[in-house]
FIBA-444612 format. One record per atom (N, C-alpha, C, O): residue number from 0; residue in three letters; x, y, z. Coordinates in nm, 3 decimals. Layout:
# FIBA-444612
     n   res      east     north        up
   NUM   ala         X         Y         Z
...
This chain:
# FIBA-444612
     n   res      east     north        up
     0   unk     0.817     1.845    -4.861
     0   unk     0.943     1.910    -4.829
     0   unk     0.947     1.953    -4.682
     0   unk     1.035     1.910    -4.608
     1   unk     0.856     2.035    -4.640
     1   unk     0.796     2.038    -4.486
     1   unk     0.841     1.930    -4.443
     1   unk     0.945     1.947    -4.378
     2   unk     0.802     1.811    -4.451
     2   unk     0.822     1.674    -4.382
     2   unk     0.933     1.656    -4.347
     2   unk     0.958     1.635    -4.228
     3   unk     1.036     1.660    -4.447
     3   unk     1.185     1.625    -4.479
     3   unk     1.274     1.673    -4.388
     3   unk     1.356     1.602    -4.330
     4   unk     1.253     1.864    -4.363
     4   unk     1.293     1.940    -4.271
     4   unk     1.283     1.888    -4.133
     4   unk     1.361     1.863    -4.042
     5   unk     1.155     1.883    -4.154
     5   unk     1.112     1.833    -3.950
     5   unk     1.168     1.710    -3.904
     5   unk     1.200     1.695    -3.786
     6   unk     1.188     1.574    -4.037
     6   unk     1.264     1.449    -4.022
     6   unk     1.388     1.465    -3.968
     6   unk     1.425     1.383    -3.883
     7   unk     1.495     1.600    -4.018
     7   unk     1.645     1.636    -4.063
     7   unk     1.622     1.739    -3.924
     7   unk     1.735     1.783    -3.905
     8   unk     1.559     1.779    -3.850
     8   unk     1.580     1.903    -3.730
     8   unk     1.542     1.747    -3.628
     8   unk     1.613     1.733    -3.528
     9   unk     1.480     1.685    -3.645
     9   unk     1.443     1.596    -3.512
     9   unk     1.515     1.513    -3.490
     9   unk     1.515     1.468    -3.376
    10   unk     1.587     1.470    -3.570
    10   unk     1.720     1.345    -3.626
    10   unk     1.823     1.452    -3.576
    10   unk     1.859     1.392    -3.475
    11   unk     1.891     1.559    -3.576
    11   unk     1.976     1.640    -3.554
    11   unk     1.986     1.673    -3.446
    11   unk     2.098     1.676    -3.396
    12   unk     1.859     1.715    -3.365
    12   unk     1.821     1.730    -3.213
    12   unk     1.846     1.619    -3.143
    12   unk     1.902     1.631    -3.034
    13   unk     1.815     1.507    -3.186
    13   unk     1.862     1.377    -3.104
    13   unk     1.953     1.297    -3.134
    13   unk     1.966     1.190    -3.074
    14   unk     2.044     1.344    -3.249
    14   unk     2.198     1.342    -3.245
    14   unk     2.273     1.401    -3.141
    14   unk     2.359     1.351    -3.069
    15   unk     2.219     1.538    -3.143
    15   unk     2.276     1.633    -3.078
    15   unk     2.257     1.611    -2.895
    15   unk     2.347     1.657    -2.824
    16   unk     2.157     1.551    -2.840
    16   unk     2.127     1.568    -2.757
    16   unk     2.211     1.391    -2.688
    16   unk     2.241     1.378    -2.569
    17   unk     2.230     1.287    -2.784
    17   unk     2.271     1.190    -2.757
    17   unk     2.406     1.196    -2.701
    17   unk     2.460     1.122    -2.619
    18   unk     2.466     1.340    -2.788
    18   unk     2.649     1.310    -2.778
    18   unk     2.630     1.380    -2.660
    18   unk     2.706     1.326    -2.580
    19   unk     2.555     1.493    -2.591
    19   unk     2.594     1.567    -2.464
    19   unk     2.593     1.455    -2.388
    19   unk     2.698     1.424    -2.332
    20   unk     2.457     1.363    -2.368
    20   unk     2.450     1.304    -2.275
    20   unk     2.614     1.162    -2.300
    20   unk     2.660     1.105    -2.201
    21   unk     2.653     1.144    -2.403
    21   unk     2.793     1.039    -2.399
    21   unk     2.875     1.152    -2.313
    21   unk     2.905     1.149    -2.194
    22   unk     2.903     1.257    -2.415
    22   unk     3.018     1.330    -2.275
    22   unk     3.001     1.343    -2.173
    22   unk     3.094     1.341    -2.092
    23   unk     2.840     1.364    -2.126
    23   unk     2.855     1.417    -1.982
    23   unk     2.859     1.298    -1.904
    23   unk     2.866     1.300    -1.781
    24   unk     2.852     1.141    -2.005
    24   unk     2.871     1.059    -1.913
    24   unk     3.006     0.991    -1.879
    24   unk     3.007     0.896    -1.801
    25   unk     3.154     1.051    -1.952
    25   unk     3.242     1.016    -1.945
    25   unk     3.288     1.104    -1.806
    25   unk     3.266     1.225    -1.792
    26   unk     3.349     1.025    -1.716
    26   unk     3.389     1.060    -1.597
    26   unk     3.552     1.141    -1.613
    26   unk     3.641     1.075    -1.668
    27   unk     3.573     1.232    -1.582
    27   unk     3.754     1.264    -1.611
    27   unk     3.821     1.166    -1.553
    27   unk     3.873     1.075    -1.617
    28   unk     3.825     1.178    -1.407
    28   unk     3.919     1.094    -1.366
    28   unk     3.878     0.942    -1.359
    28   unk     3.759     0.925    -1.330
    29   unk     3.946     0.839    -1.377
    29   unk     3.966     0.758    -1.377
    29   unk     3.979     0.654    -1.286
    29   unk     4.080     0.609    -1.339
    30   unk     3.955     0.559    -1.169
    30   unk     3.991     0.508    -1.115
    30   unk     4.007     0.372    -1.158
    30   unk     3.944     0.304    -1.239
    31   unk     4.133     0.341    -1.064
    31   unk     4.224     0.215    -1.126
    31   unk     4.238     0.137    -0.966
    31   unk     4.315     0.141    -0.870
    32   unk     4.071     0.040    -1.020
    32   unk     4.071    -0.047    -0.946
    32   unk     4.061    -0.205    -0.973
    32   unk     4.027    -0.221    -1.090
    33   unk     4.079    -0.329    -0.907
    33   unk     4.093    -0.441    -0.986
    33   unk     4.206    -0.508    -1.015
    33   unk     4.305    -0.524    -0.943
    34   unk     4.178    -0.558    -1.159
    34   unk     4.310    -0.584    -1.208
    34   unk     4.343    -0.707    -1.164
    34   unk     4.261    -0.776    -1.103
    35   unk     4.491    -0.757    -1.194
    35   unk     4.538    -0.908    -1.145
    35   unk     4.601    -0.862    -0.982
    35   unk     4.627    -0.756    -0.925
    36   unk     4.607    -1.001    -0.952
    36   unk     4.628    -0.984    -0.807
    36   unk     4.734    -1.137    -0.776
    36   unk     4.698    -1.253    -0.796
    37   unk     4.849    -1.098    -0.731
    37   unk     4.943    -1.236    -0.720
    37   unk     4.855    -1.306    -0.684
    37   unk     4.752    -1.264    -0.632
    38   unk     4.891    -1.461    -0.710
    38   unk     4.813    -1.572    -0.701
    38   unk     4.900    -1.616    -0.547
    38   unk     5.023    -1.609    -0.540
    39   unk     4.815    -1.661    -0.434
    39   unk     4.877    -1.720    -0.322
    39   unk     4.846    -1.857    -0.309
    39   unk     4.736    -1.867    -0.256
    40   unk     4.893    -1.960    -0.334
    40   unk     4.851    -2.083    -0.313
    40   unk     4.849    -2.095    -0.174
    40   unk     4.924    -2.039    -0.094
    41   unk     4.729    -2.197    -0.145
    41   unk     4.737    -2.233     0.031
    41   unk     4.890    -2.340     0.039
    41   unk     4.913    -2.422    -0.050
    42   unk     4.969    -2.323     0.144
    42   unk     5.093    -2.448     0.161
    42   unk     5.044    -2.544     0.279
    42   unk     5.016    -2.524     0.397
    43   unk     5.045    -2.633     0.215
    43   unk     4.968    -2.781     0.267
    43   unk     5.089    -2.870     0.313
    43   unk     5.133    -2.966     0.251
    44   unk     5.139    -2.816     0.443
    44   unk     5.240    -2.901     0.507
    44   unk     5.190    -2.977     0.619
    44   unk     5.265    -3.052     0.681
């Protein structure tokens, strides 16, 4: 039963410790870079 506990606190601790590190790795702001870009063909006159 001992065992079970320490399985269920160490599993919980590194649940717990997994989601801080997801939030603290979500950035707030956002940057909006990329994306499509008009296509320019070269004109071959």
């Amino acid at each position: 039963m001992n065992f079970i506990r320490r399985v269920l606190m160490v599993l919980g601790i590194a649940g717990a410790a997994g989601a801080i590190l997801r939030l603290k790795g979500r950035s707030v702001h956002t940057t909006r870079q990329g994306g499509w870009k008009p296509l320019q063909l070269p004109s071959d006159k």
